[in-house]
C-alpha positions in Angstrom: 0.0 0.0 0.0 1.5 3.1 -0.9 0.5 6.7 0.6 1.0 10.6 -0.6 1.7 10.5 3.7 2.5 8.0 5.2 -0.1 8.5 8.2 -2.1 11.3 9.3 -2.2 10.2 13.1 0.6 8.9 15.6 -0.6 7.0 18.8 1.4 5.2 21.7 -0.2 1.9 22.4 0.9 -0.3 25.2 -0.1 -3.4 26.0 -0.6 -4.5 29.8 -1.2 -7.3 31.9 0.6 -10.4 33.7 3.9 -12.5 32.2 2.4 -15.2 29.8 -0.6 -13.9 29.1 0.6 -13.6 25.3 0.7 -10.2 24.8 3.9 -10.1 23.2 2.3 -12.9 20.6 -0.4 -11.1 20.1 1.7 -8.1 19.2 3.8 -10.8 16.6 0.2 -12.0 15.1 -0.6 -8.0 14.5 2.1 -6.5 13.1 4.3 -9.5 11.5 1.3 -11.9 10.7 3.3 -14.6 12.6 2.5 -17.0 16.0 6.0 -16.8 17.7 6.6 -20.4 19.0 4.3 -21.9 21.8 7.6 -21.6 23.7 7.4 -18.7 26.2 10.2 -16.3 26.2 10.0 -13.8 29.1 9.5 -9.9 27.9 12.5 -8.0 29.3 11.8 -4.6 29.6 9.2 -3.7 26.7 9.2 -4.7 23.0 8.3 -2.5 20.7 6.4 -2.9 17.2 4.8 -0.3 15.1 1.7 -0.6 12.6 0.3 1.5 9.5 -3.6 1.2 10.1 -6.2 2.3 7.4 -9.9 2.8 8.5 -12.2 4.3 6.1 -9.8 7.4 5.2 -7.7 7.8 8.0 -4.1 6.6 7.8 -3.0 5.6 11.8 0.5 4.6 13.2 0.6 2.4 16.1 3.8 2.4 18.2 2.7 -0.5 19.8 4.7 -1.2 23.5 4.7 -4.8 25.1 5.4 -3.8 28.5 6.9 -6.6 31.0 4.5 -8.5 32.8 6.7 -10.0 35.7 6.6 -8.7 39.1 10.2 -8.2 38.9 10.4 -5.3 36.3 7.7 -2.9 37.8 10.3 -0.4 39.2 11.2 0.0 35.2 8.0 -0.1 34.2 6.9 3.2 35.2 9.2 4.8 32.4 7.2 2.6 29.5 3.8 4.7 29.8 5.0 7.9 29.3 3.0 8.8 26.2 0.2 6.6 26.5 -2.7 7.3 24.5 -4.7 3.8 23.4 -4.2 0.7 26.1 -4.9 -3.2 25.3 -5.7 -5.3 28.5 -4.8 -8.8 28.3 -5.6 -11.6 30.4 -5.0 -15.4 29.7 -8.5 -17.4 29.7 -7.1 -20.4 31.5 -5.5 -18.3 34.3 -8.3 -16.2 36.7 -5.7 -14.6 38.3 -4.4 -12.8 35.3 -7.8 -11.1 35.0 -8.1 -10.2 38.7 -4.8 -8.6 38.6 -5.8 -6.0 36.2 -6.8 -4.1 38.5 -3.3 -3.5 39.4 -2.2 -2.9 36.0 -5.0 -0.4 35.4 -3.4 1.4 38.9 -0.2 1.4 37.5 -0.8 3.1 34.1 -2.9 5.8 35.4 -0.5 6.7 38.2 2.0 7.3 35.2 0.4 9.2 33.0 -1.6 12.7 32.9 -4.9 11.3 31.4 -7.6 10.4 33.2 -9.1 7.8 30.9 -7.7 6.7 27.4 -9.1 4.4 24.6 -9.2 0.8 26.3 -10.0 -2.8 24.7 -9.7 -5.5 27.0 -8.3 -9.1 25.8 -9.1 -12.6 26.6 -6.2 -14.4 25.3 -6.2 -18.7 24.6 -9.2 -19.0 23.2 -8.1 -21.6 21.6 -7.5 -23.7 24.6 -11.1 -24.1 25.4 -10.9 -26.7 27.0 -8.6 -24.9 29.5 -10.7 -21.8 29.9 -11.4 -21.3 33.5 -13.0 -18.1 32.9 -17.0 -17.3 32.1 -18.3 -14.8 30.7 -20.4 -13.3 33.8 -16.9 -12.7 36.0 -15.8 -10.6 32.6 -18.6 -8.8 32.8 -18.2 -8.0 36.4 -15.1 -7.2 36.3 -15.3 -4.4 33.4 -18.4 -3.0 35.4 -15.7 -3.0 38.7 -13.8 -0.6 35.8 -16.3 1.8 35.3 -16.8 2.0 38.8 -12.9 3.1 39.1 -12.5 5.0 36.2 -16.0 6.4 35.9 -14.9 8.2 32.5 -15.1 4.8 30.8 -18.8 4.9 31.0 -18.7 8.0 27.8 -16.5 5.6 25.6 -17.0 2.1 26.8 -14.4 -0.7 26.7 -15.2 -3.5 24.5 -14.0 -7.2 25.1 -12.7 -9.6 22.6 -11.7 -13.0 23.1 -8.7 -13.8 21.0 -6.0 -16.6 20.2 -2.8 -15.3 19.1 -2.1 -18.4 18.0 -5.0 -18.4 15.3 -5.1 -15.0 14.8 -8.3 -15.4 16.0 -10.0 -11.7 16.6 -6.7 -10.3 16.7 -7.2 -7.5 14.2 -10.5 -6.6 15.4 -9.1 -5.9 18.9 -6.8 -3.6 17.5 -8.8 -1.6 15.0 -11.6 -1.4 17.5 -9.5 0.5 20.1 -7.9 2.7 17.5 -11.3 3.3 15.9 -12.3 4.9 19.4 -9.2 6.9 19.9 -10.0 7.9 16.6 -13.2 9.1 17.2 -11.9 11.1 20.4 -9.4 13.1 18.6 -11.9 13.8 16.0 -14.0 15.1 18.4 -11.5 17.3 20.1 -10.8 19.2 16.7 
């Protein structure tokens, strides 16, 4: 695809949540078309990928962050959200945990950056390991409701769910047009 510009828009994305939830796959299946092996190699730091995105006329480029997921690298971590203007919130279906310690995650970002609320998708990862999944779709539900209740300003622009497999490619895409078709629609809106 070639452009007269290569993008009209420029947003940091980062993408949150626990080690081994397969964020950093699901960053490979997005912006390389690739499953990086089922073997898990441990994010150190952040990994960084970038994406051209077309929707309808509007040319976006993601800078897409992987942000660590261990305990271990949360003193570092703080430096990663500078910037942060779109977030992807991944759990792993087969792991509760992972979705109860969003929470935290959701903490940590807004403690380090100036916005009060930015465009949001959250992720069920491993879909295709269901016969794993250990999560229903009520305790989901709950828990994005517990979200609005924190961050009341997600109530004006919502935070939709997808349940995806990195491994398929399974709803992979639509995760990440949907959240950039909202930030999208904020900017546009501040004009």
């Amino acid at each position: 695809m070639s452009y007269s510009r290569e993008y009209s828009y420029l947003a940091k994305a980062v993408l949150i949540g626990d080690g081994a939830t397969g964020k950093t796959s699901l960053a490979e299946r997005y912006c390389h078309g690739k499953f990086v092996s089922s073997a898990y190699f441990m994010t150190v730091g952040a990994n960084f990928y970038s994406k051209i995105i077309q929707i309808g006329d509007d040319i976006s480029k993601l800078l897409i962050w992987d942000i660590a997921g261990q305990p271990h690298f949360k003193a570092v971590r703080s430096q990663f959200y500078m910037g942060t203007m779109i977030c992807l919130a991944v759990f792993d279906l087969t792991r509760y945990s992972t979705l109860i310690n969003l929470e935290h995650w959701f903490n940590e970002m807004f403690n380090n950056i100036d916005e009060n609320i930015i465009p949001t998708v959250l992720i069920g990862n491993k879909i295709d390991l269901a016969e794993e999944m250990l999560i229903d779709s009520r305790e989901i539900t709950r828990f994005i409701e517990s979200l609005y209740d924190l961050y009341p300003e997600y109530n004006k622009i919502g935070i939709p769910y997808f349940q995806t497999s990195a491994k398929t490619g399974q709803n992979v895409e639509k995760a990440f047009l949907s959240v950039t078709e909202i930030f999208l629609k904020i900017v546009k809106s501040q004009k």
